[in-house]
N, C-alpha and C positions, 0 to 999 in steps of 0.2 A: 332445354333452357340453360342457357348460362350467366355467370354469375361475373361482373367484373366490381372490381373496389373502386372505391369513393376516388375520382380523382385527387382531390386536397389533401387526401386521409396518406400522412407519412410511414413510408415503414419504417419500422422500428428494427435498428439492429442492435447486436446485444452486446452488452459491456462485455471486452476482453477482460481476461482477471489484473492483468495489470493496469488499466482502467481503473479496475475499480479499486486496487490496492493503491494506485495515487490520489485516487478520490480522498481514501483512507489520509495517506501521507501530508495530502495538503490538509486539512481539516486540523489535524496536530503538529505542521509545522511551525507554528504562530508561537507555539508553546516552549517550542525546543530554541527556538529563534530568540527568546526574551532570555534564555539563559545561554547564547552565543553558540550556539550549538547550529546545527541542520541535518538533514537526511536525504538520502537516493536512493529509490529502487534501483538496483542494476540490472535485476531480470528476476524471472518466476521458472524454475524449471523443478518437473517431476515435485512439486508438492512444494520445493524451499524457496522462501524469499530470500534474497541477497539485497542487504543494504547494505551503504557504505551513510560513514558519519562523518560529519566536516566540524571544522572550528573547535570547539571548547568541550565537546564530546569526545575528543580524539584523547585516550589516557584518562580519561572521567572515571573513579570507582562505580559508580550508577550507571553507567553507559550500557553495561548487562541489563541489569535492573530494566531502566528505560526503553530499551529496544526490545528484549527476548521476552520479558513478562507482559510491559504493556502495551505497546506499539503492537508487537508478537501477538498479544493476547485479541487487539483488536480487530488483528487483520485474521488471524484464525476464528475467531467467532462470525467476524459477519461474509469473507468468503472461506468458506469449506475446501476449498481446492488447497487452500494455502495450509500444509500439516507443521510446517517448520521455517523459522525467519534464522538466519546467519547474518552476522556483523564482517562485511570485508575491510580492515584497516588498510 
């Protein structure tokens, strides 16, 4: 007896980790964007994110602050792949 699936029934494929790290990024670009600022993933390799920072970010004393602690912090809490975020100027 065999078994075939639901025709209507979708597969499901799985979020790439940078997927879900721009999930991440849009969710808090709104944020950085009220204070002239933006952000880009430019890729995920071997555990580091690389982002780059645009506009009013660029030479910010907090721009550390804002990306490696919390941006950083959010994207290492909810995907585990991610051990390390980098700022590319």
């Amino acid at each position: 007896m065999t078994t075939k699936s639901h025709p209507n029934k979708k597969k499901l494929k799985a979020k790439s980790v940078e997927d879900r790290a721009n999930e991440i990024l849009t969710k808090v670009r709104p944020y950085i964007q009220m204070h002239g600022g933006d952000v880009q993933l430019l890729g995920i390799k071997r555990g580091v994110a690389t982002l780059k920072v645009y506009g009013a970010c660029v030479g910010c004393g907090l721009a550390d602050i804002t990306y490696n602690k919390l941006i950083g912090g959010l994207l290492r809490q909810d995907i585990p792949e991610i051990k390390k975020v980098v700022l590319e100027s």
